[in-house]
N, C-alpha and C positions, 0 to 999 in steps of 0.2 A: 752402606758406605758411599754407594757412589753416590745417592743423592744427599749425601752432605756435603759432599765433596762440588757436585753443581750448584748446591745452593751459597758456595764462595763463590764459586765463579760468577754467580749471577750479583753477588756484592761488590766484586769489582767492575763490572762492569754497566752498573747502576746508572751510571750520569751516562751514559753514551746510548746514541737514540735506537730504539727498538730495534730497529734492523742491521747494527751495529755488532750484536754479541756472535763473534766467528763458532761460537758450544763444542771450540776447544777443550779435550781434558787439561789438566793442569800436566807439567814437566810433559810435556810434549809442544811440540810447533810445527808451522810451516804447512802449506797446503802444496801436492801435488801433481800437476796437470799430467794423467794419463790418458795421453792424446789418442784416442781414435780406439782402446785397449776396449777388448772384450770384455761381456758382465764376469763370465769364470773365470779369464783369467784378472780383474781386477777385485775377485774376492780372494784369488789366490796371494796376490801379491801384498792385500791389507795386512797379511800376516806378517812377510817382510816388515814392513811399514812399521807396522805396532812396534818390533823388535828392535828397531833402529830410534823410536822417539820421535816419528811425522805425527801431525794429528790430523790430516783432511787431504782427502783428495775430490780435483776436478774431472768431472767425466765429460767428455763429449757430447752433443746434442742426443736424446733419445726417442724423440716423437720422429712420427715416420717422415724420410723424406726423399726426394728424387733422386730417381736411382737412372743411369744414363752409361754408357758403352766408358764414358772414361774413368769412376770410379774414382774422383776423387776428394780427398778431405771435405772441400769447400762445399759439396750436397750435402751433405749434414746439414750444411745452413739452410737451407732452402724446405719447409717444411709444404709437406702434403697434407698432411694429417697432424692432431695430437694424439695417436693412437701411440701408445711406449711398445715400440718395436722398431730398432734400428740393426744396421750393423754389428753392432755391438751385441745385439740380443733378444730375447722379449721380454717380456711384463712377467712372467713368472721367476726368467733368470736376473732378472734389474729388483726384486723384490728380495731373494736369495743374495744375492750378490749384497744390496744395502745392508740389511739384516748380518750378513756375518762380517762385514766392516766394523757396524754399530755393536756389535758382540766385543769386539776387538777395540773398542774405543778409537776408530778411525772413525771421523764424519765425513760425511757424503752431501757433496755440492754440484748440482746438472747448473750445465749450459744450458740456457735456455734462447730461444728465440724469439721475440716477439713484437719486432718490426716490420715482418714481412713473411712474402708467401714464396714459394716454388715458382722462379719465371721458367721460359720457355716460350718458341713459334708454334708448337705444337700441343698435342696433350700430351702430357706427364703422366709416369705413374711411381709410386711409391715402393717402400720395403714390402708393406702390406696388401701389394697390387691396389691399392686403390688410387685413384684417377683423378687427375683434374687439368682445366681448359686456361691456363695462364692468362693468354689472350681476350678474355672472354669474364677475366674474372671470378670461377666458378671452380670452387675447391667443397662437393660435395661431401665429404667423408668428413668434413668439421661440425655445418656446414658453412661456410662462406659465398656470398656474392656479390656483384659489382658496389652495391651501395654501401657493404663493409670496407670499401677501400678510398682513400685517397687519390686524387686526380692525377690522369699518369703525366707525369713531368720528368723531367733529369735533373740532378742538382748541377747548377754549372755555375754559381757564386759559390762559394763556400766561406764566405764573407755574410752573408745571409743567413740567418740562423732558419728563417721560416723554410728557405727551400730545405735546406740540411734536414728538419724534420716534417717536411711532408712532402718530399720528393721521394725519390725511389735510388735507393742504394743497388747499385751496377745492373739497373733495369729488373731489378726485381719488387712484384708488387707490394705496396706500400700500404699496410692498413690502417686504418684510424680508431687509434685506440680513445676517442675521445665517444667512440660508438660503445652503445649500452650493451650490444649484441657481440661487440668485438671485447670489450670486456669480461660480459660473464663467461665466454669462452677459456678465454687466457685465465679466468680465476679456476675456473672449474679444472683445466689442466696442471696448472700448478698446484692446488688443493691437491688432487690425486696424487703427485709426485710425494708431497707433504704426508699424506695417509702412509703411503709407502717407505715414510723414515727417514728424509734425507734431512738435511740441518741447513741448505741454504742453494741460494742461483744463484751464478752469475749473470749478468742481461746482455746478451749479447746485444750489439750497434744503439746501446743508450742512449748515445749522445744524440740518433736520429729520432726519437719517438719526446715530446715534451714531456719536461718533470712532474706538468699538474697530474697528466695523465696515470704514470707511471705510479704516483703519490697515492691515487687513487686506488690501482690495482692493489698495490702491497695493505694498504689496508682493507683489501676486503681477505685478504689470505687467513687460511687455518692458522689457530696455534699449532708448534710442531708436537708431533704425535707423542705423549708421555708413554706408550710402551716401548722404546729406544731412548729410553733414560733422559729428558729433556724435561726441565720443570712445568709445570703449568703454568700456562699464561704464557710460554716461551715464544716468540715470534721466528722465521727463520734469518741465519744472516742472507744479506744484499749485497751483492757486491756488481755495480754497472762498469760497463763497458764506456770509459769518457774517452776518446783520444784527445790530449789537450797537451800543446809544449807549450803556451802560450800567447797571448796575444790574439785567438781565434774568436768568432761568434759565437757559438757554442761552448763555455766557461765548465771546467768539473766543478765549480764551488755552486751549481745551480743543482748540484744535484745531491751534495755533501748531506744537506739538509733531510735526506729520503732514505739514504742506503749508504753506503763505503764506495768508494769508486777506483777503477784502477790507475795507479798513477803512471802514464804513459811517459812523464818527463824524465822519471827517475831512472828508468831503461835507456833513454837515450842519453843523460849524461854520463852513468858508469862504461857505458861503450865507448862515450867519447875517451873519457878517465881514463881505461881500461888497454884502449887504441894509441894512448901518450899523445893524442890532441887535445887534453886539456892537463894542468897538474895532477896529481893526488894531494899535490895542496887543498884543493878545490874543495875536497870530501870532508874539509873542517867544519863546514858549515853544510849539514844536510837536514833538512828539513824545510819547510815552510820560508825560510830566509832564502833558499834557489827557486822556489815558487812551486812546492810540491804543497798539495794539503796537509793537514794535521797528519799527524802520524795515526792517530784513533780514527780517521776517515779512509786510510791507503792499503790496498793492496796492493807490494811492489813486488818486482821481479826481473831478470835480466832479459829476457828476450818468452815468446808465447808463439804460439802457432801462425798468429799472422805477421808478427815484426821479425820472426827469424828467418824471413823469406827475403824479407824489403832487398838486400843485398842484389836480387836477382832483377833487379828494377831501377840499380844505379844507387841503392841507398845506403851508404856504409856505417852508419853509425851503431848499429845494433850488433851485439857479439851474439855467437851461437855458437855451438859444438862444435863447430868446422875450425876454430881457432881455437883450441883445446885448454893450449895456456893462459891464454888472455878472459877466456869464457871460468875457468876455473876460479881465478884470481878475482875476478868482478862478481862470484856468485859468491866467494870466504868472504870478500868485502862485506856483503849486502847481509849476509848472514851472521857477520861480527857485528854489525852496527844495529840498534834497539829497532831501528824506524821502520814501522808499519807490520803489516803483516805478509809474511812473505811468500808467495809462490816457486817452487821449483818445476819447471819444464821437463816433460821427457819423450823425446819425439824419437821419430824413425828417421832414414838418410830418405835425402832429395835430393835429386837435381834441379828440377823443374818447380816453381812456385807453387801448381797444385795438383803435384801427385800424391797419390793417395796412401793410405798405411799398407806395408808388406800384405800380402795377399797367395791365396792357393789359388789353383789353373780355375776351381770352381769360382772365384772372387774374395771367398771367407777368408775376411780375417785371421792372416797365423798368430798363432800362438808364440810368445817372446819365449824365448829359449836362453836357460838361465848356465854357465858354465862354470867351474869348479871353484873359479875367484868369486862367484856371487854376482857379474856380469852379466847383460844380456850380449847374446851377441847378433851381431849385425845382420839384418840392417837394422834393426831396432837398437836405439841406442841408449835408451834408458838413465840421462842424464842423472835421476834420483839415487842410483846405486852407486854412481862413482864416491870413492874411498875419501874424498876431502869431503866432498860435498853432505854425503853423508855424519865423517868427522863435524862438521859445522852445525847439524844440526844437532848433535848431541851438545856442542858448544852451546847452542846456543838454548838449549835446555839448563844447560849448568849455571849458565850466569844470569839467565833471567830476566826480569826487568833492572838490572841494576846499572847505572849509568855510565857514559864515558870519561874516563878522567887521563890523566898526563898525558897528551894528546902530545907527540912528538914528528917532527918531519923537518924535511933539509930545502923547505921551498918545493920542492919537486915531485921526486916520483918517488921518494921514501918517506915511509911513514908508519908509525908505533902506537898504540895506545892501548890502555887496560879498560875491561867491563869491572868496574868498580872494585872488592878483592878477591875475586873470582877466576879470573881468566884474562889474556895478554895476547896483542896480533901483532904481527911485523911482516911489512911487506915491501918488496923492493922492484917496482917496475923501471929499473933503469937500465936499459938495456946495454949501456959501456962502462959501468961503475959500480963496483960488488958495493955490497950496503956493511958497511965493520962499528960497531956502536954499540956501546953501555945505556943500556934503558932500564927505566925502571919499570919492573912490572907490576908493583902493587902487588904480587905475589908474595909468602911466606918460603923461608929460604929451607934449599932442598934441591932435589933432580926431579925435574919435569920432562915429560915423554913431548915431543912435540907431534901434535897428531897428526897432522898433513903430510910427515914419509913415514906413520907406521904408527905412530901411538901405544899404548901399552898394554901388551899381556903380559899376563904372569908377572905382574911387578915388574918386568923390565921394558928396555923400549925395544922396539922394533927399528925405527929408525931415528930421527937426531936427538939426543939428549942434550936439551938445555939447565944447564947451574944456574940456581938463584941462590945469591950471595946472602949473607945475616941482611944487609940493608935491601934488601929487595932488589938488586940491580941485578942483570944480568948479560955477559958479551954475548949479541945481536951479531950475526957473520949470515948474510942473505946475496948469495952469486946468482943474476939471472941465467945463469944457463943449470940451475936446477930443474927437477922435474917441474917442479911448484915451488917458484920465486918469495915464497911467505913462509911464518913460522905461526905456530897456537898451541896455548899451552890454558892449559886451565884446573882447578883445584882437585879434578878429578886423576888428571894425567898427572899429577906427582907420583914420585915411588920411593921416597924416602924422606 
């Protein structure tokens, strides 16, 4: 059954280039980043997952890498080795761990690195103790030396695309992937990952490495392994790392052509949306017309592990958990609306830009500790479990690919529209004027559970019950001083 079931999926997704198909089950979506999270506890939580309708999570870097007195996020990036043993775990629990996701019909997508090496004034040493000479160029455990690498420079135009990809991203060594030696490495690593059963990478700092390069890598990659249900001949998805708002040197549409790319723009406009410095007028038109790619090339999202920091650098435009309502509201948005493919974040508390994930006195990684509502609790804060957010993604199982129609708003910060006749949003960021309005929902008349304060058990709602009339209308009464300033209702949450 299931491989009838992939072999639709691989019919719809026919016109779109190799490295494009996300090996999504069907009625499931959304990909989610479990930041920094153990191999056991992220085979524990695929189980959650399945149960709620996610289809893919992002795991963090797994190749071995600098390990240093401050322990934080950011050495993941910095590889020593591509030995699969991080933080997170080793090559026996990262095989485990995939394997019961893929059991589960959750897919499995690593972070990968492949711009760069572990800097340092000193030697380095890794998860796996092994060792290498930054300075010196000399990363034995791969192996790598001086002539695998790019001339050491700083990027100080960023106007210049040539520095941007053969300089060195915040003094860390820079290789040249345009080397036959630097190549077979990066394929032979990733093959191995692929053996292992995962369904795709992210690229981490794409935009620094050239797309001919890149183009090349990917097509020398394995098909993905068919004993974790993947058709033959299946390629895995791509998805780069582009930062592009536009106007830059470095373009995401240079790289559209190769793999999906993330779209950095679409994060910073819902913040802006989101923040009441721009309309929700504004969200009429999302797509390719605000200068975001195709929707069949995006992976979008509200804020990721590096933009949910910018804030501590002066940068306001990006929401994150620290602004609970506004972060809530711009993730129902993103997740009511069809475009691209969506990531959900689930990070720990920070104060500081790069501290690292919760940790025991030994350094290890704790364990997210789940409480009676289905919560984790803090410092972990597990953005994927909160009750809308989750709500949404079932929404956005239910209605599918099916389009936006009556698209309603007051110029401003209110605004209504239905997923084709399936399902209906209403959201009201106005922060001095309750939102009181007859919409039409494109719904069949009845009592609908509104899911964002409780949705429905046992045939009844939990929390707001909204009337849709014989003509599909229905009274809209949205006060920001709700928990969650919005309403969703969809053909599942009816009860009568």
């Amino acid at each position: 059954m299931k491989q009838i079931i992939l072999i639709f999926i691989s019919f719809l997704n026919f016109s779109l280039a190799q490295f494009k198909n996300s090996h999504i089950y069907p009625n499931r979506t959304g990909i989610v980043q479990l930041f920094e999270w153990k191999f056991t506890d992220i085979a524990q939580e695929c189980k959650f997952l399945a149960e709620v309708g996610y289809g893919a999570v992002q795991i963090s870097p797994v190749h071995e890498s600098k390990v240093d007195d401050s322990y934080s996020w950011y050495l993941r990036y910095q590889p020593v080795s591509y030995k699969i043993i991080s933080r997170s775990g080793d090559i026996e629990e990262f095989k485990a761990m995939v394997k019961e996701c893929n059991d589960l019909e959750i897919r499995v997508y690593v972070d990968v690195v492949l711009n760069h090496m572990a800097g340092g004034e000193n030697e380095v040493y890794g998860n796996d103790r092994s060792t290498a000479e930054p300075l010196k160029l000399n990363y034995p455990a791969v192996p790598y030396t001086n002539s695998d690498f790019n001339e050491n420079c700083a990027i100080i135009n960023f106007g210049n695309a040539f520095e941007i990809r053969n300089c060195r991203v915040d003094k860390l060594p820079d290789l040249n992937q345009a080397s036959e030696i630097v190549r077979d490495k990066i394929v032979d690593f990733m093959n191995e990952l692929i053996d292992c059963g995962i369904a795709g990478f992210r690229i981490d700092s794409a935009k620094n490495i050239w797309p001919n390069d890149l183009s090349v890598i990917y097509g020398r990659l394995k098909d993905l392994n068919e004993n974790f249900d993947f058709l033959p001949k299946s390629k895995p998805f791509i998805y780069q790392e582009i930062v592009d708002l536009g106007g830059e040197a470095v373009s995401k549409t240079e790289y559209t052509g190769i793999g999906a790319i993330t779209e950095y723009l679409h994060s910073k406009e819902l913040g802006l949306i989101f923040q009441g410095k721009k309309p929700m007028h504004d969200l009429l038109k999302w797509g390719p017309e605000r200068g975001f790619v195709p929707s069949k090339d995006a992976v979008v999202f509200i804020d990721n592990h590096d933009n949910q920091r910018l804030f501590l650098r002066g940068f306001t435009e990006i929401l994150n958990y620290k602004d609970e309502k506004r972060y809530i509201l711009a993730n129902i948005f993103m997740l009511a609306n069809p475009f691209g493919l969506v990531k959900i974040m689930s990070s720990f508390e920070f104060t500081d830009a790069y501290d690292g994930p919760p940790q025991e006195e030994n350094h290890k990684i704790t364990e997210p500790k789940i409480n009676a509502n289905l919560q984790c609790e803090r410092p972990w804060v597990c953005e994927h479990r909160w009750l809308p957010i989750i709500e949404m993604i079932k929404f956005r199982n239910v209605v599918g690919n099916s389009s936006i129609t009556n698209w309603a708003d007051n110029g401003q910060n209110q605004v209504a529209f239905c997923r084709g006749n399936l399902g209906f949003v209403a959201f009201n960021n106005e922060l001095s004027l309750n939102m009181k309005t007859t919409q039409k929902t494109c719904l069949r008349s009845g009592k609908y559970c509104d899911v964002l304060s409780g949705g429905k058990v046992d045939n009844t709602c939990v929390g707001e019950e909204i009337l849709v009339e014989e003509d599909g209308k229905a009274e809209i009464v949205i006060s920001w001083e709700k928990d969650i300033p919005a309403i969703a209702i969809h053909v599942g949450s009816k009860i009568e």
